[in-house]
N, C-alpha and C positions, 0 to 999 in steps of 0.2 A: 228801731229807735229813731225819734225823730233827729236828724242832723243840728239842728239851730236848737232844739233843745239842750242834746247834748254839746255844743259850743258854749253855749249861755251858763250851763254847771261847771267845764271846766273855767271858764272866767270867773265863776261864783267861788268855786274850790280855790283856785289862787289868792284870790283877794283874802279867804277867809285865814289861808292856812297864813298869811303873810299879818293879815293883823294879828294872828293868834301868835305869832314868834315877837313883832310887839311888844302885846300887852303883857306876857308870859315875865317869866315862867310860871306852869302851872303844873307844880309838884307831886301834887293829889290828884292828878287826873292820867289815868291811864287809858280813855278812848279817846284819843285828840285830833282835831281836823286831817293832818296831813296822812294817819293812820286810817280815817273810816273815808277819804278819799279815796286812798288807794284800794282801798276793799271795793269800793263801789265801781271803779274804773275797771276791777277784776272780774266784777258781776255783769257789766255792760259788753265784756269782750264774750265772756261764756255768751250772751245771750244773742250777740249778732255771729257766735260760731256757732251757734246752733241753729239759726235764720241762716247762716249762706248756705252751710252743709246740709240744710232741712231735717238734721235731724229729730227723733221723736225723742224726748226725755221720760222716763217716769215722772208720774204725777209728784211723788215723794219728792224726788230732785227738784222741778220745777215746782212745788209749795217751801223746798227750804232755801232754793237762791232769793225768790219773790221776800220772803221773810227778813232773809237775811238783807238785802238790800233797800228792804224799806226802812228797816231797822237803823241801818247806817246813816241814811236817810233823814231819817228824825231826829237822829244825833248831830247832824249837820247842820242843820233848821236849829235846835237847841243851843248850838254852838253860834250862830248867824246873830241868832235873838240876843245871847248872852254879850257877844261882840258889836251889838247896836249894826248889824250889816243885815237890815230887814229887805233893803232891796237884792242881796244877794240870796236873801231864804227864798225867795219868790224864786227864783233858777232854781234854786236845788225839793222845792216842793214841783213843777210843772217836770222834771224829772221821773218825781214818784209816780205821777199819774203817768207819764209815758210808761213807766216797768211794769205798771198794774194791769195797764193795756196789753202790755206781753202775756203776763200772767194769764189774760182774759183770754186771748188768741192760741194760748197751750193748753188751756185748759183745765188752770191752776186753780188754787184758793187766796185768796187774800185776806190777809192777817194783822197786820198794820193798817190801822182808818186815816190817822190823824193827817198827815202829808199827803193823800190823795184827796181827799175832801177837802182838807186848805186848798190848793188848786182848781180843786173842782168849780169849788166856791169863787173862789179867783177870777177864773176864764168866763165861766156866767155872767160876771158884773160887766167883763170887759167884751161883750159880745150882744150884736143886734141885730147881724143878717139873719136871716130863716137858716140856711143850710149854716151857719156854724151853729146855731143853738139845737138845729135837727141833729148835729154833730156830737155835740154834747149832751144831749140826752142819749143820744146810745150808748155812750161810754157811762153816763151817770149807771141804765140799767143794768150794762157788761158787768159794773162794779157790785149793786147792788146781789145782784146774778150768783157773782162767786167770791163774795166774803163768806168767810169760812162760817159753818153753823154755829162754834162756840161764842161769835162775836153777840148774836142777836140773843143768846140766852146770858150773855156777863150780867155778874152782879157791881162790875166797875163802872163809877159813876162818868167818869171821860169817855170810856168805852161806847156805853149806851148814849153819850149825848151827840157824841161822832157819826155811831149809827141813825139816830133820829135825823141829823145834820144833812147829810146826805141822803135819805126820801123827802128831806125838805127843799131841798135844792133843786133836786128831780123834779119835783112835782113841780115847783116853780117855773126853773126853766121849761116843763112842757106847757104850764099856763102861759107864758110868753110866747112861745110859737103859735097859739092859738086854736091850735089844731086838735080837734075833738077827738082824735083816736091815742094820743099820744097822752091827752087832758086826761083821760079815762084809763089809759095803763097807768100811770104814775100815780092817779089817785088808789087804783085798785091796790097797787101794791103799798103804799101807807097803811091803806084800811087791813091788808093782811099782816104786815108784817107790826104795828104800832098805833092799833088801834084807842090805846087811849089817848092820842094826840091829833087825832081826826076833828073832831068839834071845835078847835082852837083852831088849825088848819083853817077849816072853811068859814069860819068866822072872819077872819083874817081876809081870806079871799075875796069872801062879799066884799069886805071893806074898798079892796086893791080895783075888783074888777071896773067899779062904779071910775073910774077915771077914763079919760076920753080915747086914751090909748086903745082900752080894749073893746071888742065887738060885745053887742049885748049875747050872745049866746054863750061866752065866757061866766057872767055874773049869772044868768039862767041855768048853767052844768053848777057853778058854785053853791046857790042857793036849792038846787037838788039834792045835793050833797051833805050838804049842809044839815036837811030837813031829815036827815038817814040818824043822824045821830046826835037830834035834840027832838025827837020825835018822844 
């Protein structure tokens, strides 16, 4: 786990648990900050004792800490929102994406979309070197990679818009690097996995490419693309 990441959540965790005694009390609610902090503080010790020790977890184990800690996760983000402390969600979503990365590196499944993808989304906006957007496309595909199967077949409507959300992002941040092999995995895997949202995709694309930012063989792979499915 990254270090400044996790500095950045427990600063986000304090603040939150402190405006929630505040605002409080809140009688009706039995999952409350200073509770799915502490959960989540219990799940980042398992996961750097299983990194010092090197130990191998079962898939099982390592699919229900990943779950369970994004779980807590999105209740924290929900609690940040509920609290007007959005710049504190932002720490505790760049979180989720670090555990996801764990998940990725064990060889987990991912279960929870919505706080990894806010970050995902996140770090894209705020990123313009080559090697952090080449950075972030690998972690966008590690994600795509190993979300659990049942995510891609929900019939939940947030579920599926999370999943779309992130080949959208993918695909964008590798249109941003420029780089035509990168251009051509990210679109491959759209056109596999959400192929009715291809035509709108590169639609879109043309639009983007035609700015002076990009190389013409950008809007040239786009309008390729593009011709696949409005043919």
């Amino acid at each position: 786990m990254n270090r400044a990441t996790r500095r950045a959540f427990d600063l986000a965790a304090a603040a939150l648990i402190t405006e929630f005694e505040r605002a409080g009390p809140f009688p009706d609610q039995e999952v409350t900050p200073p509770l799915l902090a502490e959960a989540v503080r219990e799940c980042l010790e398992t996961c750097q004792l299983v990194d010092a020790e090197e130990q191998v977890l079962p898939l099982e184990e390592v699919d229900e800490l990943c779950t369970y800690a994004l779980e807590c996760l999105t209740d924290m983000g929900l609690w940040a929102w509920q609290l007007k402390l959005d710049g504190h969600r932002i720490a505790i979503e760049d979180l989720a994406l670090d555990m996801a990365q764990w998940v990725i590196k064990h060889g987990g499944e991912i279960t929870v979309l919505e706080p990894v993808v806010n970050a995902l989304a996140r770090q894209a906006n705020l990123t313009h070197d080559a090697a952090g957007l080449n950075a972030l496309f690998d972690c966008a595909c590690g994600v795509i990679a190993h979300v659990a199967p049942g995510i891609a077949e929900s019939t939940d409507r947030d579920t599926l818009q999370q999943w779309l959300t992130l080949h959208f992002n993918c695909a964008i941040i590798a249109t941003r690097t420029q780089q035509p092999d990168l251009m051509n995995a990210a679109y491959d895997l759209l056109e596999t996995h959400l192929p009715a949202h291809c035509q709108a995709f590169y639609a879109e694309g043309v639009r983007e490419s035609a700015k002076p930012v990009y190389g013409p063989h950008v809007g040239t792979m786009m309008r390729e693309r593009l011709a696949k499915w409005t043919a």
